[in-house]
Each structure stands twice: as structure tokens, then as C-alpha cells.
N, CA, C and O atoms as CSV, one atom per row, in Angstrom:
chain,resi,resn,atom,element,x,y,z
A,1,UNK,N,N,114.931,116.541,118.126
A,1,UNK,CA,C,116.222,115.892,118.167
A,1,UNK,C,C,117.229,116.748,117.426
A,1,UNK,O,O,116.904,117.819,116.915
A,2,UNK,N,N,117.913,116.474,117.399
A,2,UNK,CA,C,119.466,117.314,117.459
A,2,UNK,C,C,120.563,116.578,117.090
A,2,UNK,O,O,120.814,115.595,117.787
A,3,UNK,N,N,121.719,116.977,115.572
A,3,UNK,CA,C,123.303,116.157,115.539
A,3,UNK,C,C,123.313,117.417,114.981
A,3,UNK,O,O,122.552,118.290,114.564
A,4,UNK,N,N,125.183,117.009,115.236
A,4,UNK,CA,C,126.205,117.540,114.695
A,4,UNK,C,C,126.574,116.983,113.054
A,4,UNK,O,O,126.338,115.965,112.404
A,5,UNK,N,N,127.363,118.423,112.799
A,5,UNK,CA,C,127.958,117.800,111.128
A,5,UNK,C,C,129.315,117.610,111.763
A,5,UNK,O,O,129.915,118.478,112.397
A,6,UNK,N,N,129.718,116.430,111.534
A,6,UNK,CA,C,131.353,116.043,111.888
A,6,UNK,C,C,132.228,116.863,110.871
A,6,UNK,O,O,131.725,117.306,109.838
A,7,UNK,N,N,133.852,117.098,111.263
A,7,UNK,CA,C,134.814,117.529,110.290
A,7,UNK,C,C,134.616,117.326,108.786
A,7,UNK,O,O,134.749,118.223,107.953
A,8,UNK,N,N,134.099,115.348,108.377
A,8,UNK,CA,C,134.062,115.054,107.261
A,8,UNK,C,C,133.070,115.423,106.991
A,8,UNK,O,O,132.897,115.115,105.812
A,9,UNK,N,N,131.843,116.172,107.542
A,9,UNK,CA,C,130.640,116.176,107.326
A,9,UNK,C,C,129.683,115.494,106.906
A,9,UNK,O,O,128.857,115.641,106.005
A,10,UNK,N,N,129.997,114.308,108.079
A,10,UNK,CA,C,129.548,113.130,108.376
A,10,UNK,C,C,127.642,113.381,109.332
A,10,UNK,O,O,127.697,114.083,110.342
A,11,UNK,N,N,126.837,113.064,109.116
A,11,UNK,CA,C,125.688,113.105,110.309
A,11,UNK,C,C,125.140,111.296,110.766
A,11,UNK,O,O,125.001,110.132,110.389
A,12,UNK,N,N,125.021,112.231,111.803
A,12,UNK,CA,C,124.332,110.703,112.352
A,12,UNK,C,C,123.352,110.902,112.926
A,12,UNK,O,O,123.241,111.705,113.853
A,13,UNK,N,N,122.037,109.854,112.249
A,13,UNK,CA,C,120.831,109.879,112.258
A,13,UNK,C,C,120.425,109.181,113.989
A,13,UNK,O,O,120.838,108.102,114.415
A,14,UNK,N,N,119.567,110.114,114.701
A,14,UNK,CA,C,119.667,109.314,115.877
A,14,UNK,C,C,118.896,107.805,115.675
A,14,UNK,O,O,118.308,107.364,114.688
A,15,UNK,N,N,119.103,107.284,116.817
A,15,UNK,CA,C,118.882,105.582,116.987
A,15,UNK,C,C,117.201,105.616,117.076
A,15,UNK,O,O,116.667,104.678,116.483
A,16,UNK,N,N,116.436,106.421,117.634
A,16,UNK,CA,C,115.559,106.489,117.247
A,16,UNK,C,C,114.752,106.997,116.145
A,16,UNK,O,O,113.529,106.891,116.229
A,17,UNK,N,N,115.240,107.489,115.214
A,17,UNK,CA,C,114.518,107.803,114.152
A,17,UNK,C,C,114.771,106.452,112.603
A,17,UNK,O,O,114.177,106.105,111.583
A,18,UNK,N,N,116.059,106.118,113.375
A,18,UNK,CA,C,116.793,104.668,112.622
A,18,UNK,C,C,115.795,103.639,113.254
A,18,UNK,O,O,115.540,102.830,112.362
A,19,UNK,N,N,115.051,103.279,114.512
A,19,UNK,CA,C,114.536,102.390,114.250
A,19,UNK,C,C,113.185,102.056,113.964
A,19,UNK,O,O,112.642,101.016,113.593
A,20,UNK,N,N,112.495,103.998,114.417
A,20,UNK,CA,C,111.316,104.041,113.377
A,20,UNK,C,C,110.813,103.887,112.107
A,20,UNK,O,O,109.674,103.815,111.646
A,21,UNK,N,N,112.305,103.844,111.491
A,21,UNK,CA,C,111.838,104.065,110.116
A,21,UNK,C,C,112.881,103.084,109.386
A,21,UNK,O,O,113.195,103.258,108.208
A,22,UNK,N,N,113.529,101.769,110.375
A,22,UNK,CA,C,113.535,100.456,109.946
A,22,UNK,C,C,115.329,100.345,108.756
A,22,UNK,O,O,115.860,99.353,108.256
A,23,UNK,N,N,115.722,101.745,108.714
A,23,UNK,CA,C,116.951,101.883,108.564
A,23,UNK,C,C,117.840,100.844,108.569
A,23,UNK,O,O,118.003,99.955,109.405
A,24,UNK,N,N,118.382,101.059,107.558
A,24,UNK,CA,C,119.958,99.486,107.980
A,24,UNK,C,C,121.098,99.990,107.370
A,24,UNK,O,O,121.033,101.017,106.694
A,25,UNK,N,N,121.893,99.526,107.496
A,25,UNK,CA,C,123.677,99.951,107.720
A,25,UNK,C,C,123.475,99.820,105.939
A,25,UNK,O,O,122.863,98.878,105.436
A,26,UNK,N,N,124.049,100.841,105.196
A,26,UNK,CA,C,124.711,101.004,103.809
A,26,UNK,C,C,123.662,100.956,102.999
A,26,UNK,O,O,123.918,100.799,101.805
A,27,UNK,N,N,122.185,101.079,103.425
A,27,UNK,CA,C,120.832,101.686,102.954
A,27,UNK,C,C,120.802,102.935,102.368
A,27,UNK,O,O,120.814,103.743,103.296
A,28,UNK,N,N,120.765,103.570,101.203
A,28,UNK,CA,C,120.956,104.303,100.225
A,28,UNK,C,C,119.699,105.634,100.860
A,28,UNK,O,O,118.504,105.442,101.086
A,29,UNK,N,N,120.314,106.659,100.985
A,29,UNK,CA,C,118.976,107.846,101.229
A,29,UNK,C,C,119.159,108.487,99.966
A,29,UNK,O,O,120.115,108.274,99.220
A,30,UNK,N,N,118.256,109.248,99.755
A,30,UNK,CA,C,118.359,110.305,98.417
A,30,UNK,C,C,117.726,111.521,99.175
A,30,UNK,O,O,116.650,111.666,99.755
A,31,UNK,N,N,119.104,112.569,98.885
A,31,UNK,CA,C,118.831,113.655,99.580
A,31,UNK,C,C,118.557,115.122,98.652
A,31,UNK,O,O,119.327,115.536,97.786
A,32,UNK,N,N,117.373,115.724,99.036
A,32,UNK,CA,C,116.717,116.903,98.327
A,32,UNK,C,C,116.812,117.988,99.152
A,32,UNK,O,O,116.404,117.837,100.303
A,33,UNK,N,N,117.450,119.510,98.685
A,33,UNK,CA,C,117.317,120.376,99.193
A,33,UNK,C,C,116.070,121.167,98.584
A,33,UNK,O,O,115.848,121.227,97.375
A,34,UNK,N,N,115.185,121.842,99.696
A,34,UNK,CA,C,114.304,122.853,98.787
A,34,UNK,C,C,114.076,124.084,99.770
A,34,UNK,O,O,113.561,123.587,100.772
A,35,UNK,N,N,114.212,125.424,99.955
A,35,UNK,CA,C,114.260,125.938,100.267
A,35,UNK,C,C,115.054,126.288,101.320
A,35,UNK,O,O,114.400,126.876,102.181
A,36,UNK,N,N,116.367,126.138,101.625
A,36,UNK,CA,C,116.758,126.110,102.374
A,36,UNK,C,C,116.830,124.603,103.555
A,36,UNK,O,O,117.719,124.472,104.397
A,37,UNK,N,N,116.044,123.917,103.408
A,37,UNK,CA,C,115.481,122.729,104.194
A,37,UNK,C,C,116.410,121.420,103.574
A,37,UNK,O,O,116.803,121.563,102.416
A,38,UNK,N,N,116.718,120.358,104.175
A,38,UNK,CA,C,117.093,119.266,103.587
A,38,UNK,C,C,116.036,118.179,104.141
A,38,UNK,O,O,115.362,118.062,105.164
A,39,UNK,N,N,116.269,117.288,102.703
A,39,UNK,CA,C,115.073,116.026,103.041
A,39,UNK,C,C,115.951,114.712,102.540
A,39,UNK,O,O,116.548,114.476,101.490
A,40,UNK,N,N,115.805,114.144,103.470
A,40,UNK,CA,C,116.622,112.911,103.623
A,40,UNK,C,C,115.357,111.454,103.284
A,40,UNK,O,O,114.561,111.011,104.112
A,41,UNK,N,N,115.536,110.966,101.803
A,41,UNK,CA,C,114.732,110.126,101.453
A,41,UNK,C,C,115.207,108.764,101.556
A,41,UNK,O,O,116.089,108.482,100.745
A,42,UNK,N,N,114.868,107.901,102.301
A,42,UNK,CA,C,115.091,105.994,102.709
A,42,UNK,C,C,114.845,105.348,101.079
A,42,UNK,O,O,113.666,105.189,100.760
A,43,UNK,N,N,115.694,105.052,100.263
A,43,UNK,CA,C,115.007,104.081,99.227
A,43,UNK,C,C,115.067,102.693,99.241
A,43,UNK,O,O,115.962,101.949,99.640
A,44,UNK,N,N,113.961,102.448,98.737
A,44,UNK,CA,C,113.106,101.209,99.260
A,44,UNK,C,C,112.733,100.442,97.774
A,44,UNK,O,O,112.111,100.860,96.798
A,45,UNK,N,N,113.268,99.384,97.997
A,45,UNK,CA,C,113.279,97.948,97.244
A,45,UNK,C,C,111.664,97.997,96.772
A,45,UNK,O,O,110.712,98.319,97.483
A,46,UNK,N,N,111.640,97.561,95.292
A,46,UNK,CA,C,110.258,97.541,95.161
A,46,UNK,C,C,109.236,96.582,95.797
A,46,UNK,O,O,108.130,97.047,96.071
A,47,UNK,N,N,109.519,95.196,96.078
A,47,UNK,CA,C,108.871,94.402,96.698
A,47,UNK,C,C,108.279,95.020,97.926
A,47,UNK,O,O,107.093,94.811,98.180
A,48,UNK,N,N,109.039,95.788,98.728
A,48,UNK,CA,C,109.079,96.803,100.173
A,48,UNK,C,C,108.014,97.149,99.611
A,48,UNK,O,O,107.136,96.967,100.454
A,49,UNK,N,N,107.512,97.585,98.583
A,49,UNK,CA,C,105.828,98.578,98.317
A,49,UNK,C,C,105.024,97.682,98.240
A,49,UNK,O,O,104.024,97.957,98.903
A,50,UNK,N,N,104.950,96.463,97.613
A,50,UNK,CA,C,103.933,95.784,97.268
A,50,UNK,C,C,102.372,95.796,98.851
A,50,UNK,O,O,102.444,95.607,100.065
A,51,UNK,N,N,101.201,96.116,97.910
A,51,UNK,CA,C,100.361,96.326,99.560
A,51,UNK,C,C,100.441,97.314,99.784
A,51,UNK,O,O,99.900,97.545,100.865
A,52,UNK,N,N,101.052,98.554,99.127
A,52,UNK,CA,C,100.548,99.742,99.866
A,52,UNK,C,C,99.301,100.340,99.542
A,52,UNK,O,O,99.104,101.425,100.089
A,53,UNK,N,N,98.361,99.888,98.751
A,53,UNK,CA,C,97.353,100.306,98.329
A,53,UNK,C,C,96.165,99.296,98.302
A,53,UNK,O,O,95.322,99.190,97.411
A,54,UNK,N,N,96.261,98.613,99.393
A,54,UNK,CA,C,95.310,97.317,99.356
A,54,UNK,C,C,93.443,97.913,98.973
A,54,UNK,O,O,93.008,98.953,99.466
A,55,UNK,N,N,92.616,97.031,98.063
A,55,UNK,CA,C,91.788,97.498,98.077
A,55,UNK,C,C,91.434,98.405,96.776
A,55,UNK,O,O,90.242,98.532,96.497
A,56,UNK,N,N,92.651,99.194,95.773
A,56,UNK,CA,C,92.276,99.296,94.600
A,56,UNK,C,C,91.762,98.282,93.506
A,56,UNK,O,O,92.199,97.164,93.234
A,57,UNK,N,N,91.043,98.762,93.130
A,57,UNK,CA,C,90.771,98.012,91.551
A,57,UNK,C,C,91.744,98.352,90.356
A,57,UNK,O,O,91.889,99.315,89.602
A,58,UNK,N,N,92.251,97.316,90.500
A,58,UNK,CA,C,93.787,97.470,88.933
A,58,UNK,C,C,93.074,96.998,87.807
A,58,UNK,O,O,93.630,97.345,86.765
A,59,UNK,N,N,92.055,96.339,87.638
A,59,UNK,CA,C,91.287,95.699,86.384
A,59,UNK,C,C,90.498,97.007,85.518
A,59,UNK,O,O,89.688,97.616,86.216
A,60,UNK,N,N,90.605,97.364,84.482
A,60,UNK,CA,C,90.417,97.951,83.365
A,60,UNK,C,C,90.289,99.843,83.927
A,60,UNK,O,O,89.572,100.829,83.757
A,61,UNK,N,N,91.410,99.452,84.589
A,61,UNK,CA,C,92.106,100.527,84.759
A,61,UNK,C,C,92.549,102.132,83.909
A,61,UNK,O,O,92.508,103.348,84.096
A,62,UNK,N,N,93.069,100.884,82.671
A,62,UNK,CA,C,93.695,101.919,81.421
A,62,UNK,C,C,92.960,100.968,80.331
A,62,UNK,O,O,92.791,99.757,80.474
A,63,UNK,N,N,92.573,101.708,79.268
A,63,UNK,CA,C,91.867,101.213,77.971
A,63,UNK,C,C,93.231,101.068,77.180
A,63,UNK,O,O,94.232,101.782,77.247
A,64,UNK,N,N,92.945,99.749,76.280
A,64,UNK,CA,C,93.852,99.469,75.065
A,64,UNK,C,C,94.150,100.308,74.285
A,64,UNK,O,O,95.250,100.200,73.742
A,65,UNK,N,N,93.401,101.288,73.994
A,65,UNK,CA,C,93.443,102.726,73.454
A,65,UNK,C,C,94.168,103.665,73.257
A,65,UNK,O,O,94.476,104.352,72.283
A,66,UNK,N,N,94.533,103.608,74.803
A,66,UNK,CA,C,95.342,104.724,75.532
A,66,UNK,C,C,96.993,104.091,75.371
A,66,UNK,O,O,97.806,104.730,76.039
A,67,UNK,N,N,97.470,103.128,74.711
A,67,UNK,CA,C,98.808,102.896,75.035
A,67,UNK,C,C,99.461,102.680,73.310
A,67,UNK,O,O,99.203,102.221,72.197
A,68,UNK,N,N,100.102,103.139,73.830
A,68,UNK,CA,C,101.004,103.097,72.312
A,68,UNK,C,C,101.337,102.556,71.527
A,68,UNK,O,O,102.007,103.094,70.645
């Protein structure tokens, strides 16, 4: 896929990559350059994560020990 940078240097993300990845109007990206490359990051509400790791064990995880 393929855009233009407008005058204001404005881009627009096509409609399909907006509805793969669930995008909404005035949704905050955080953008990283690294080598020449740009990376356009979606940030996401913490509740939005909850479940991404179904199946760990969180119980004695970290020892009383270990915290300050």
C-alpha cells in the first residue's frame, strides 16, 4: 500500500490497515524513527491488554525479598 504526505504533511492511513488494526478517529499513535524507517505505534488503554497472556502463573512470581 501506498500515501502521500499532504502540503501540511498530513498522511492518511489506508482504510484497510485502519480497520485491521481497529483504529478510531483522535486515537493517539507514538511515532519512532530508527534507521531511516518510521514506526507508527496505536496506544492502547490498559484495560485493552488485560488477557494478553492467558495461562501465566502470577502467584509467587517475585519474592518479598526482592522489593524494596
Amino acid at each position: 500500500m501506498e500515501t502521500t504526505i499532504s502540503s501540511k504533511f498530513q498522511v492518511v492511513i489506508p482504510k484497510a490497515i485502519r480497520n485491521r488494526l481497529h483504529l478510531r478517529p483522535k486515537q493517539k499513535l507514538r511515532i519512532l524513527e530508527k534507521g531511516g524507517v518510521l514506526y507508527l505505534i496505536p496506544e492502547r488503554h490498559i484495560q485493552e491488554l488485560r488477557g494478553i497472556a492467558p495461562g501465566v502463573e502470577v502467584r509467587d512470581y517475585r519474592d518479598k525479598t526482592e522489593r524494596f
